[in-house]
Backbone as numpy.savetxt, mean C-alpha at the origin, in Angstrom:
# Nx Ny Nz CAx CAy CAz Cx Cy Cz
-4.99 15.18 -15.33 -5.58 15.60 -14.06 -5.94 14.39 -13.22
-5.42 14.47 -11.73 -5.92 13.27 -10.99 -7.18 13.20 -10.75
-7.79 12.37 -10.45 -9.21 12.24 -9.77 -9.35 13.56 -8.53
-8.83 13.46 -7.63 -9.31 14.65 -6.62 -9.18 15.63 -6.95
-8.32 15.93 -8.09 -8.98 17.09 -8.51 -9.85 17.54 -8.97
-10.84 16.82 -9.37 -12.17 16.88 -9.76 -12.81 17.51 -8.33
-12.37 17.23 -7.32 -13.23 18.03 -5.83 -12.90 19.21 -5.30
-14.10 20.14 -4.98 -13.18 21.40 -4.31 -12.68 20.94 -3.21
-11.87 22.45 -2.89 -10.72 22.27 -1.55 -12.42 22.13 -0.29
-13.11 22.52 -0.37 -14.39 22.34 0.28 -14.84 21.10 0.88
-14.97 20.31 -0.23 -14.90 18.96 0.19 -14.10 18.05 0.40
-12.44 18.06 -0.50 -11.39 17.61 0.30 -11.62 17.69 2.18
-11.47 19.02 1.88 -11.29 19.65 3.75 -12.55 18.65 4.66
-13.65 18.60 4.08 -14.71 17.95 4.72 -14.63 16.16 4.64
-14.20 15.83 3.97 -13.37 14.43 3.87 -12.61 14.48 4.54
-11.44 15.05 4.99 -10.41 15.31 5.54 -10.92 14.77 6.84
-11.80 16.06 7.67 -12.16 16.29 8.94 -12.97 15.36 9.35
-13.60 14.32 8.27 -14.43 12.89 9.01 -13.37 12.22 8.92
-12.39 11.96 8.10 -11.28 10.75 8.59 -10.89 11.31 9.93
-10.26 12.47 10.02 -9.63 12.83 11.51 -10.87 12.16 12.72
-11.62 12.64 12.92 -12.49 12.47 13.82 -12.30 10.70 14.03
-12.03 9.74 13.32 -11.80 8.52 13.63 -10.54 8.11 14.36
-9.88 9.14 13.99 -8.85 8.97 15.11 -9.08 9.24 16.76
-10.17 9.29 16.83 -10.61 9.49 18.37 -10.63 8.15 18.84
-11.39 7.67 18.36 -11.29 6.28 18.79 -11.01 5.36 17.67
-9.69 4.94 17.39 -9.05 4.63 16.09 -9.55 3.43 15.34
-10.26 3.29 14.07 -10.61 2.00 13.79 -10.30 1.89 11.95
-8.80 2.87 11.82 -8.75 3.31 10.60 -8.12 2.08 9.72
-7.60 1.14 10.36 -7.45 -0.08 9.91 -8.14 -1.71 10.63
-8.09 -2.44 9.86 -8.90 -3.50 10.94 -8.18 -3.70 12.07
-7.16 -3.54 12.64 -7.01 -3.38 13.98 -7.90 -3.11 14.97
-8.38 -1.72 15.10 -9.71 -1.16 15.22 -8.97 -0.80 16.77
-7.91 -0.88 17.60 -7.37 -0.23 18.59 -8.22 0.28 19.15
-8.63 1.22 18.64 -9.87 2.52 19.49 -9.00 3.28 20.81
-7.68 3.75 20.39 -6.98 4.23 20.96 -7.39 5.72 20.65
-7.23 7.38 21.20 -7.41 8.28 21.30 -6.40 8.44 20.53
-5.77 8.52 19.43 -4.68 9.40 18.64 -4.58 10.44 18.17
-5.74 11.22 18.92 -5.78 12.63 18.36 -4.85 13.59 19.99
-5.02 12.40 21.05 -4.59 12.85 22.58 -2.95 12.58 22.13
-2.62 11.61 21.14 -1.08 11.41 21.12 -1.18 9.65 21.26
-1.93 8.83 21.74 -2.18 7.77 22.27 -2.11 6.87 21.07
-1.45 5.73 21.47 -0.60 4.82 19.83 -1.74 3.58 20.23
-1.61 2.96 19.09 -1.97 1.66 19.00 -0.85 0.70 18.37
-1.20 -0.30 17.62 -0.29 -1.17 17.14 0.49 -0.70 16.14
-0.46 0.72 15.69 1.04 0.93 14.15 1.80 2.03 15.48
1.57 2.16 16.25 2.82 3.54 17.21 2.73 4.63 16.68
1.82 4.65 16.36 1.63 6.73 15.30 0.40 6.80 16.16
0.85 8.52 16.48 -0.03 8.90 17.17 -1.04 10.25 15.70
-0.82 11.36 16.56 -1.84 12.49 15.78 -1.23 12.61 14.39
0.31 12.78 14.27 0.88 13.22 13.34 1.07 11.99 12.09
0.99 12.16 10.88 2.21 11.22 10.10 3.46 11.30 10.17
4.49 10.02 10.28 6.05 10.04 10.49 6.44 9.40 9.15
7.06 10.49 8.87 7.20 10.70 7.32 9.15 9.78 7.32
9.22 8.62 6.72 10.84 7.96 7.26 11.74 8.65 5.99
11.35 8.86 4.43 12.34 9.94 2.95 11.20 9.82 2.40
11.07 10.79 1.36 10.18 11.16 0.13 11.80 11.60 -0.81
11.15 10.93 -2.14 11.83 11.00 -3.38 11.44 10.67 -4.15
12.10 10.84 -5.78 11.79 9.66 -6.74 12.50 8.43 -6.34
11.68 7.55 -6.78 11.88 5.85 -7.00 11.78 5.37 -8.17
13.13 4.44 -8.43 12.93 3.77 -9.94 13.31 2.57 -9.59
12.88 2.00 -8.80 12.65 0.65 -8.53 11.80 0.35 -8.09
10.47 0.83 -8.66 8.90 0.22 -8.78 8.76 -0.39 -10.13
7.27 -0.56 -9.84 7.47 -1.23 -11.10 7.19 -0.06 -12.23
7.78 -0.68 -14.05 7.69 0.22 -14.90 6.96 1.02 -14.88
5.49 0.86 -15.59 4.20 1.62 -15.09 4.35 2.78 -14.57
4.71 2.47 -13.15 4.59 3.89 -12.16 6.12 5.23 -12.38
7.11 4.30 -12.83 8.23 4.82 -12.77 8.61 6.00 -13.92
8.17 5.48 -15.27 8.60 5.92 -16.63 9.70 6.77 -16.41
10.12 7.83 -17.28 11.18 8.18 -17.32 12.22 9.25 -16.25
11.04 9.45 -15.06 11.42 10.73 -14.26 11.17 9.63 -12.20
10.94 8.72 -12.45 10.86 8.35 -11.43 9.16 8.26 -10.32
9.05 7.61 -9.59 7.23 7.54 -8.52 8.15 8.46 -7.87
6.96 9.25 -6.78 7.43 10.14 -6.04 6.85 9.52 -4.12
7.61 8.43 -4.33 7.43 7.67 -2.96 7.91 8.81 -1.93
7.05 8.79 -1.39 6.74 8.87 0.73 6.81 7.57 1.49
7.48 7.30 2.15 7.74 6.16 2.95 7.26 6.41 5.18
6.15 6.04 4.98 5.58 6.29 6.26 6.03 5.37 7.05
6.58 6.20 8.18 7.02 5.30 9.52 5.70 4.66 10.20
6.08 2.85 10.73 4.91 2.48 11.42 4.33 1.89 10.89
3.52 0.54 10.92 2.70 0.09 10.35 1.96 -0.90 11.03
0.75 -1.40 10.55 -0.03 -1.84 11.23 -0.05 -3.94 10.72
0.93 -4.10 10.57 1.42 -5.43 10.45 2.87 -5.28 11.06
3.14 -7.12 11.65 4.29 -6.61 12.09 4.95 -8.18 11.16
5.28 -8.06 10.51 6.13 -8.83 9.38 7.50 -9.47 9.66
8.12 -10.63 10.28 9.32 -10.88 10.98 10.28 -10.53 9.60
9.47 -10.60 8.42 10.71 -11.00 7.10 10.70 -9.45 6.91
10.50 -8.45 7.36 10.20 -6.82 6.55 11.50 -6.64 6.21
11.67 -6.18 4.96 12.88 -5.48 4.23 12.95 -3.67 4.39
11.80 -3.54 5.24 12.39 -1.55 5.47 11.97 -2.08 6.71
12.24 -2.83 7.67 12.04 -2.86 9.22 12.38 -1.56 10.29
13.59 -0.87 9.60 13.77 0.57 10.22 13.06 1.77 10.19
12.00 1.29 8.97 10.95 2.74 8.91 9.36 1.66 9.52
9.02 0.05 9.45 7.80 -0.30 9.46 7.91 -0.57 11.00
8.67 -1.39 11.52 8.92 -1.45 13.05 9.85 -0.76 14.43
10.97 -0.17 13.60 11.26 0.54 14.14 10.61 2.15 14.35
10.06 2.77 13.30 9.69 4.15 13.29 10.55 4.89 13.02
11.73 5.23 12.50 12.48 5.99 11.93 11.47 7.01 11.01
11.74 8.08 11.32 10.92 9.38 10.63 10.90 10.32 11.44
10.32 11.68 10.95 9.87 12.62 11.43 8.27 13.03 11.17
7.72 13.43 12.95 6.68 13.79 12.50 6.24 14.80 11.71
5.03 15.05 10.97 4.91 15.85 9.59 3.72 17.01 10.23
3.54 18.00 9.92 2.07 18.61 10.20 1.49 18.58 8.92
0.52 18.36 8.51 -0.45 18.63 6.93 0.25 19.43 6.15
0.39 20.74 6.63 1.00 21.36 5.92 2.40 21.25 5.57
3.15 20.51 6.34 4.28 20.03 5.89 4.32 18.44 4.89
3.39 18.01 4.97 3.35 16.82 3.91 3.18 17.52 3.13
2.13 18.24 3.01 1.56 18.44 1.40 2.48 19.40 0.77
3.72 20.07 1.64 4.36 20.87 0.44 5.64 19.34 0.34
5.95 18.41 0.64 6.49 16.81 0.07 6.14 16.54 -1.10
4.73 16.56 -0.76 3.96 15.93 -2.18 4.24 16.88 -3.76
3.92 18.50 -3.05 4.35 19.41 -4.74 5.37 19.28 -4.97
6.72 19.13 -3.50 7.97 18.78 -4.72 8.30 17.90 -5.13
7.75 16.89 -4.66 7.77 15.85 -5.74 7.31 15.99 -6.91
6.07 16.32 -7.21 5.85 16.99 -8.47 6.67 17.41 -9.21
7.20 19.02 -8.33 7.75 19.77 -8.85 9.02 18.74 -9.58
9.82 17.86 -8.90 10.67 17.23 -9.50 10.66 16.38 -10.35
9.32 16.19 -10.82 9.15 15.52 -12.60 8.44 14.41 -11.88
8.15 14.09 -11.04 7.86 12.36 -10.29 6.39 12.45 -11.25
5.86 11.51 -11.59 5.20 10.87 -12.42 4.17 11.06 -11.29
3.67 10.43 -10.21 2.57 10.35 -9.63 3.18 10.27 -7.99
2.57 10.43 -7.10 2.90 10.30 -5.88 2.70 9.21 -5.02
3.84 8.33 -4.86 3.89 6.83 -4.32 3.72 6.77 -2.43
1.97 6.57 -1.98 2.06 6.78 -0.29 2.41 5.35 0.02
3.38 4.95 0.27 4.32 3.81 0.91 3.50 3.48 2.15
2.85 2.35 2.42 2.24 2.46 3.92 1.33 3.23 4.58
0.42 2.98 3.56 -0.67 4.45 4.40 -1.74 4.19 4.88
-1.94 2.98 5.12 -3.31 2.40 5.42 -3.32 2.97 7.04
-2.55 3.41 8.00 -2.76 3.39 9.52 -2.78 5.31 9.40
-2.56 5.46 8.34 -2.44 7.17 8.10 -3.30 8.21 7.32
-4.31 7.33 6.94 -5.16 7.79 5.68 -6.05 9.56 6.28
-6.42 9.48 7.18 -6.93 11.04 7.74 -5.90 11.78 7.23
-4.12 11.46 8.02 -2.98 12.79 7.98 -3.19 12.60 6.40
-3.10 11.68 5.38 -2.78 12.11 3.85 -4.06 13.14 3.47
-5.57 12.96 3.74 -6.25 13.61 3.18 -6.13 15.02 3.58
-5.73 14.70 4.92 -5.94 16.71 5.46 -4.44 17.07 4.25
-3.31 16.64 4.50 -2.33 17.13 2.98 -2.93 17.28 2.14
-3.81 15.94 1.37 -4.13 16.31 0.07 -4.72 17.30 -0.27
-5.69 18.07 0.79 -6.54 18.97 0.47 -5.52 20.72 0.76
-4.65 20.59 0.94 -3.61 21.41 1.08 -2.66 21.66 -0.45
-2.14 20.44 -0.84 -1.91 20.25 -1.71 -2.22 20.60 -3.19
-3.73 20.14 -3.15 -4.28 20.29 -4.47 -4.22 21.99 -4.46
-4.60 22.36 -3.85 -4.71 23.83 -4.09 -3.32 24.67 -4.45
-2.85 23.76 -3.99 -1.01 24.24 -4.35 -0.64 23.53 -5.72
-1.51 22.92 -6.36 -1.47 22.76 -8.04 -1.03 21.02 -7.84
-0.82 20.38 -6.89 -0.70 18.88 -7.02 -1.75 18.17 -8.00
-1.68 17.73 -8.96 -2.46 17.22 -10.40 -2.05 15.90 -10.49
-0.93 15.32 -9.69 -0.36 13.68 -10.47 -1.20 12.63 -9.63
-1.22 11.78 -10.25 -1.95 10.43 -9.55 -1.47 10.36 -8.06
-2.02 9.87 -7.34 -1.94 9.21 -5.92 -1.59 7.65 -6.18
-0.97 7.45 -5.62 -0.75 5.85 -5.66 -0.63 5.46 -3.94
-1.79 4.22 -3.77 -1.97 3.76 -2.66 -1.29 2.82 -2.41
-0.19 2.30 -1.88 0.93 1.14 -1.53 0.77 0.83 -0.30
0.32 -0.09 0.28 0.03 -0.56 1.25 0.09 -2.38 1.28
0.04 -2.89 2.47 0.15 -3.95 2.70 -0.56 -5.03 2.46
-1.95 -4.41 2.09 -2.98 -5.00 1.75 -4.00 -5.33 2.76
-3.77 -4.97 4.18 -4.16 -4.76 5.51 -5.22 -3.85 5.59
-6.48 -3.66 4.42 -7.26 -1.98 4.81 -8.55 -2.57 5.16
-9.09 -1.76 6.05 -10.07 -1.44 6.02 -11.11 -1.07 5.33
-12.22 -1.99 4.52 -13.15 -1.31 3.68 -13.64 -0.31 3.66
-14.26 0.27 5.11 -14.68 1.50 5.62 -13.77 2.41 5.29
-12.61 2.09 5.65 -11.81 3.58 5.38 -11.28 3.58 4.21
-11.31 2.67 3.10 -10.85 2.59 1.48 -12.14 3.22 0.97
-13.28 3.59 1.15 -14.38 4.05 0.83 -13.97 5.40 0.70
-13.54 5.94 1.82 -12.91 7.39 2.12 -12.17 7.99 0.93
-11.64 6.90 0.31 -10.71 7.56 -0.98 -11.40 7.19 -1.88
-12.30 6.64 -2.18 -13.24 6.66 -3.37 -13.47 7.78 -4.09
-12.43 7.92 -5.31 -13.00 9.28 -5.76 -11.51 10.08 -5.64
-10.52 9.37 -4.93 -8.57 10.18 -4.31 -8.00 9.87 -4.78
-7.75 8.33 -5.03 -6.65 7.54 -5.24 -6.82 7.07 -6.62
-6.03 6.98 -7.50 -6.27 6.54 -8.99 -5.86 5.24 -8.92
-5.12 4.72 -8.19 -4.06 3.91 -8.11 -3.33 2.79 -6.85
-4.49 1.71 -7.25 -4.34 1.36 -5.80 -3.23 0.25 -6.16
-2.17 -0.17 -5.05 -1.18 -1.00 -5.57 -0.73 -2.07 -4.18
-1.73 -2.49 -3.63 -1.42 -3.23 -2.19 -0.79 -4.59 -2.61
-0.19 -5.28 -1.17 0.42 -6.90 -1.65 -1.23 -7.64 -1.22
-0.28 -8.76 -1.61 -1.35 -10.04 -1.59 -0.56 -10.93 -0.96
-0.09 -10.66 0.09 0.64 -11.60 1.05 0.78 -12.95 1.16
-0.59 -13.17 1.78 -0.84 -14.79 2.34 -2.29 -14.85 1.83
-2.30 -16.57 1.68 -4.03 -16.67 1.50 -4.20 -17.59 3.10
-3.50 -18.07 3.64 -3.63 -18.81 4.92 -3.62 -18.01 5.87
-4.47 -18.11 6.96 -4.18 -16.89 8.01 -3.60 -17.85 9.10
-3.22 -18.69 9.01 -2.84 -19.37 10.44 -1.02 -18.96 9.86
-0.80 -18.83 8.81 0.53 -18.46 7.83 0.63 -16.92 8.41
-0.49 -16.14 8.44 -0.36 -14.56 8.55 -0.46 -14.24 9.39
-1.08 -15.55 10.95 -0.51 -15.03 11.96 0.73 -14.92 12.77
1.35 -16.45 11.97 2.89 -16.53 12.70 4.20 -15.31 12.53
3.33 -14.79 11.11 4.73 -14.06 10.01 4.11 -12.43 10.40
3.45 -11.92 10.35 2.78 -10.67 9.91 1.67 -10.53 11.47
1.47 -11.50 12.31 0.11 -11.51 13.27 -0.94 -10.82 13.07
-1.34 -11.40 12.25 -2.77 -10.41 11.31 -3.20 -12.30 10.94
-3.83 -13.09 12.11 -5.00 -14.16 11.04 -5.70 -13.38 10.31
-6.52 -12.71 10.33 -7.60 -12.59 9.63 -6.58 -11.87 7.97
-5.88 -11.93 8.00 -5.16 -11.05 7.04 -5.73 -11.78 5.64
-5.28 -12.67 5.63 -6.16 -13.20 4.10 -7.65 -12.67 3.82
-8.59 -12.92 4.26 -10.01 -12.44 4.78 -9.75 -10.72 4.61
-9.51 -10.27 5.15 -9.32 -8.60 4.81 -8.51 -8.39 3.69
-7.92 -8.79 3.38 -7.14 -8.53 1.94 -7.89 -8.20 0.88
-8.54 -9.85 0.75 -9.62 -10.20 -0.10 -10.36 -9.45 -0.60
-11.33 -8.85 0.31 -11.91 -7.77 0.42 -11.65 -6.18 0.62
-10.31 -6.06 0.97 -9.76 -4.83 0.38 -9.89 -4.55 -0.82
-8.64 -5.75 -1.44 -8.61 -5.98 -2.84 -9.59 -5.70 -3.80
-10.55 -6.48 -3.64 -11.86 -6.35 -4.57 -13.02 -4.64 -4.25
-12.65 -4.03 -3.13 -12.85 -2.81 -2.80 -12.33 -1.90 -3.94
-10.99 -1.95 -4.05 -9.78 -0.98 -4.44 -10.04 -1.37 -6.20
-10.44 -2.71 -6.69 -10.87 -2.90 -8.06 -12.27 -2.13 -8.46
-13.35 -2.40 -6.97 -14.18 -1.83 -7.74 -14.38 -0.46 -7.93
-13.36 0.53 -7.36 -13.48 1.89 -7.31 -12.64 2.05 -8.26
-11.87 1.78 -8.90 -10.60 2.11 -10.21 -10.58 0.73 -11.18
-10.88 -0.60 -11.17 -11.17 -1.26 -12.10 -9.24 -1.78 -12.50
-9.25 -1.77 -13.41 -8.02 -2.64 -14.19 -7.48 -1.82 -14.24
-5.67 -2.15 -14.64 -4.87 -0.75 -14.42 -4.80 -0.65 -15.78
-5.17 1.01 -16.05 -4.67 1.14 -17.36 -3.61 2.15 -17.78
-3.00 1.95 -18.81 -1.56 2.11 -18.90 -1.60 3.39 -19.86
-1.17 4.47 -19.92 -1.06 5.14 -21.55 0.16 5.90 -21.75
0.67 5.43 -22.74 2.89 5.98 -23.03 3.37 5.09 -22.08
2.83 4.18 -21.77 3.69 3.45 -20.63 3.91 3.75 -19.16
2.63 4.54 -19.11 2.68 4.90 -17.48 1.02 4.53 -17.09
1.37 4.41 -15.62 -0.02 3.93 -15.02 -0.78 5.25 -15.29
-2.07 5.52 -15.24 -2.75 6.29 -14.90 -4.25 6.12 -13.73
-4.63 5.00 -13.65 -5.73 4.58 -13.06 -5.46 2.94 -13.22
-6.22 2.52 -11.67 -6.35 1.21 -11.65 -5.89 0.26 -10.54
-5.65 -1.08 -10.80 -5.11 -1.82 -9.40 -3.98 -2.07 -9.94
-2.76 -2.68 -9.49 -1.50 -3.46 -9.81 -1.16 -3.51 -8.38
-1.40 -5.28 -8.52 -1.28 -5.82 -7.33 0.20 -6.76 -6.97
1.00 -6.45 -5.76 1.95 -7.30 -5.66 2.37 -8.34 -4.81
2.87 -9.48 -5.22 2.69 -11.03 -4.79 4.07 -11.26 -4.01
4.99 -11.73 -2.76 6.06 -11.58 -2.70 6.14 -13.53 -2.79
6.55 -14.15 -3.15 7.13 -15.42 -3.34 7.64 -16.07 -2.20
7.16 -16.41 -1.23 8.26 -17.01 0.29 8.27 -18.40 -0.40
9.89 -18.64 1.12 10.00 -20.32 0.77 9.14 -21.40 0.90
9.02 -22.49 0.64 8.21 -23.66 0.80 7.16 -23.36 0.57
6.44 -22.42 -0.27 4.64 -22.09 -0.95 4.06 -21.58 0.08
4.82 -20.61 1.21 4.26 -20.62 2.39 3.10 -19.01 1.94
3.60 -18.08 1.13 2.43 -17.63 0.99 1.22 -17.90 0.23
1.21 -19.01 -0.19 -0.32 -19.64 -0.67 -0.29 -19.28 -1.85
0.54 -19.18 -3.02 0.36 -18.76 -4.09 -0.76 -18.77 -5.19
-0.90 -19.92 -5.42 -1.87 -20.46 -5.99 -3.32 -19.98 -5.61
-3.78 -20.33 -4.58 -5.10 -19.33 -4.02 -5.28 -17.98 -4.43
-3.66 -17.36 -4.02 -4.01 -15.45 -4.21 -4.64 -14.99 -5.54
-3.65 -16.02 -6.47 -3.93 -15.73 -7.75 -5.03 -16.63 -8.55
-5.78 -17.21 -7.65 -7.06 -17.61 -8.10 -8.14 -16.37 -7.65
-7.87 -15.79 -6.67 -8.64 -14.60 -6.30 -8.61 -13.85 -6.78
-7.38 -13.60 -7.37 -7.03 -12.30 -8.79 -7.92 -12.48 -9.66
-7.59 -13.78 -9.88 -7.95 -13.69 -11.53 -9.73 -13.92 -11.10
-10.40 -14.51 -10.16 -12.09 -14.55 -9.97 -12.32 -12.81 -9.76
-11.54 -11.82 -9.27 -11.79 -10.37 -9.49 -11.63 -10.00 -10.89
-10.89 -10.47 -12.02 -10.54 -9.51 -13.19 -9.46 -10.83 -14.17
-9.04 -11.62 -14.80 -8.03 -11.97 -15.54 -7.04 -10.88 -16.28
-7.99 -9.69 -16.17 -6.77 -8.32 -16.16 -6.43 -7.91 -15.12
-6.44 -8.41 -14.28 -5.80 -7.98 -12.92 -3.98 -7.56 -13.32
-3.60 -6.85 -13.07 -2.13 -7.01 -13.17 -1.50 -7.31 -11.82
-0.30 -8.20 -11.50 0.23 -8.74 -10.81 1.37 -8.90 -10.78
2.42 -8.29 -10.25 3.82 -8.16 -9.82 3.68 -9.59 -8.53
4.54 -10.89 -9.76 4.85 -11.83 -8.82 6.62 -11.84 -8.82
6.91 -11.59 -6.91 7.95 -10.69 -6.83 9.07 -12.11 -6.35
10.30 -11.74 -7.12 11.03 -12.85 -6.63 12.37 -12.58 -5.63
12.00 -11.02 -4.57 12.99 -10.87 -4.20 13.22 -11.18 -2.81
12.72 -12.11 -2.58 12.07 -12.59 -0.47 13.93 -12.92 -0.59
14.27 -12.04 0.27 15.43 -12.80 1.43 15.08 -12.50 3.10
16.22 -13.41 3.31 15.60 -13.05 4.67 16.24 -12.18 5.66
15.34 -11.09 6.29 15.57 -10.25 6.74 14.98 -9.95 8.34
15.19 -8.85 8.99 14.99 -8.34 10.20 14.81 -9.87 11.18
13.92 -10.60 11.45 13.83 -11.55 12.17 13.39 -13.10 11.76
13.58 -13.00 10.18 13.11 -14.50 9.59 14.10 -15.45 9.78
15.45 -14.52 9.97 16.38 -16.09 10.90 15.98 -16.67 11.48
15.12 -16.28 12.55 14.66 -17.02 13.73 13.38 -18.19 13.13
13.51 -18.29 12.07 12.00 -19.53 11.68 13.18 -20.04 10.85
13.53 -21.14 10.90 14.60 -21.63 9.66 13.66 -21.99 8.76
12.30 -22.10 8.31 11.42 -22.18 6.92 12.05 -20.81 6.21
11.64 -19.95 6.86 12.05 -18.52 6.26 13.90 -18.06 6.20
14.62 -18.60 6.56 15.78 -18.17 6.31 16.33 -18.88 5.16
15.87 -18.51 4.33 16.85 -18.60 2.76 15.68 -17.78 2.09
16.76 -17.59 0.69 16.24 -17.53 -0.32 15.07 -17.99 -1.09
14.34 -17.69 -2.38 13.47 -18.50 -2.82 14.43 -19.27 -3.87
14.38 -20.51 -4.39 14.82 -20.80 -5.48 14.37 -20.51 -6.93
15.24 -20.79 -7.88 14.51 -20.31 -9.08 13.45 -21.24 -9.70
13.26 -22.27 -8.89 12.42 -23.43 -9.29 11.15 -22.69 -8.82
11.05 -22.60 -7.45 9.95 -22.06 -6.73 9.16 -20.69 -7.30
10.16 -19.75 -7.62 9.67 -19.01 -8.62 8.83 -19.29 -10.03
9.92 -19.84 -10.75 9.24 -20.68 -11.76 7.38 -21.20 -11.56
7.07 -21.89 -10.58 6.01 -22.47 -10.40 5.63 -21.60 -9.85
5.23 -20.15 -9.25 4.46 -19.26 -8.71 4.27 -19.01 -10.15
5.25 -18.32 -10.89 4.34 -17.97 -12.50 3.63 -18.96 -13.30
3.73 -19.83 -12.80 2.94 -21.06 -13.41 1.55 -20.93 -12.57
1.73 -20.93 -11.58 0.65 -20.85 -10.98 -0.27 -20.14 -11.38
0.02 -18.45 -11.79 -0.64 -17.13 -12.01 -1.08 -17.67 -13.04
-0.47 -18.18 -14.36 -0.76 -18.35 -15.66 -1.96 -19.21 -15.45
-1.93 -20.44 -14.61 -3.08 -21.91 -14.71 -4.24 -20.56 -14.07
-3.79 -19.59 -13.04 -5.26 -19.03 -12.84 -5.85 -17.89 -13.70
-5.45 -17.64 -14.83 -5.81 -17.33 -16.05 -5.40 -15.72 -16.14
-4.31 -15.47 -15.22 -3.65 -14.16 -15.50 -2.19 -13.85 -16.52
-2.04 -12.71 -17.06 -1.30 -12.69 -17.69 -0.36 -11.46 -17.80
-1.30 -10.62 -16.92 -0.33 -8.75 -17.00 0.74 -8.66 -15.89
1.74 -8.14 -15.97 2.89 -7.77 -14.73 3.69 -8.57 -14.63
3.89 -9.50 -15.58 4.62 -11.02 -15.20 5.29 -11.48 -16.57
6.51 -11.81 -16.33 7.02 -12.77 -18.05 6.91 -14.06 -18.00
């Protein structure tokens, strides 16, 4: 049984209806826009009232944990509230590719995913969307949805509104981008992005703690992921000194698949590959900061 199911549809619904109400004047991520998106009116992620839902399926190219033998049951939300020159789904994060969803049309997404064996339900990008998931979830549960929630996000949240799921999400799984923000403004234009991470991060630990695993599937916890850019440009070493000062069980997906994509041609730092050297020394890195889970 997931965590929200522990709540009636009563209080889902009443959770629900205080996230909505922030969409009046939008401050659901640190952006803080204060755009009217309940009138239709966008801010920086371009979503207005609705969620823009880009495929829902299983995924077996997460990590093990979430995947086991039937696949995560990723939702991939159009829009986002970073704008990333290197993004590898640039057609659903900057472009908006999707359709808009009504509640009741997410949340019957979410049971068939279920229904189709998916292990837990993977929200791809949900930090600029968190009201539209709860009014679903509370739709949902009542329609027998029982599997974990998994929170995938950029690592971009808002404390205030990660509070909101205190008690929803079993499973929080954000990146750890950059520790430099003068780095996170050129790539992502989020300075403060290190600084909010941080404190996301350690938010999302202290409401679920360490991820713990049982038959080889997640059930509760953090698993956090690291992407590797060229020349140490995301600060490696720092992130995973922050890991490991939150938990040395932190688990940590340090990811070696940075190519370059949508607009990182245009920075020749960012147009290549990482090498396998550079890799090499990011896991070195994790190891000197005294971590050891998610990583060989």
């Amino acid at each position: 049984m997931a965590s929200y199911n522990h709540l009636s549809r009563q209080d889902l619904q009443a959770l629900a209806d205080e996230a909505v109400k922030q969409l009046g004047e939008c401050r659901i991520c640190p952006r803080c826009c204060q755009v009217d998106r309940l009138a239709g009116d966008r801010g920086f992620c371009r979503i207005g009232r609705l969620a823009r839902v880009s495929s829902a399926g299983p995924h077996y190219g997460e990590e093990p944990p979430l995947v086991g033998q039937h696949g995560s049951g990723t939702i991939f939300f159009a829009g986002c509230n970073l704008s990333c020159i290197f993004c590898q789904n640039y057609e659903i994060s900057q472009q908006d590719e999707g359709v808009d969803l009504q509640a009741s049309a997410l949340a019957r997404v979410m049971v068939r995913l279920q229904e189709a064996g998916c292990h837990n339900i993977n929200l791809v990008s949900p930090s600029h969307v968190v009201p539209q998931i709860l009014e679903a979830l509370a739709i949902a549960s009542q329609d027998g949805l029982s599997v974990p929630l998994v929170y995938n996000s950029g690592g971009y949240d808002r404390v205030r509104t990660l509070r909101l799921l205190e008690g929803i999400v079993d499973i929080y799984m954000p990146d750890a981008k950059y520790s430099n923000g003068k780095v996170a403004a050129m790539y992502s234009a989020a300075p403060d992005y290190p600084e909010r991470m941080m404190q996301a991060i350690s938010e999302m630990h202290r409401q679920v703690g360490d991820l713990q695993i049982v038959e080889g599937l997640a059930v509760r916890g953090l698993l956090v992921r690291h992407l590797v850019l060229p020349g140490g440009l995301a600060g490696t070493a720092e992130v995973m000194r922050h890991l490991a000062d939150l938990s040395p069980e932190t688990y940590v997906n340090v990811m070696d698949q940075y190519r370059p994509e949508y607009r990182a041609c245009q920075c020749p730092e960012l147009d290549r590959s990482i090498t396998p050297r550079e890799y090499r020394i990011a896991l070195e890195m994790a190891r000197a900061a005294g971590l050891h889970r998610g990583f060989s």
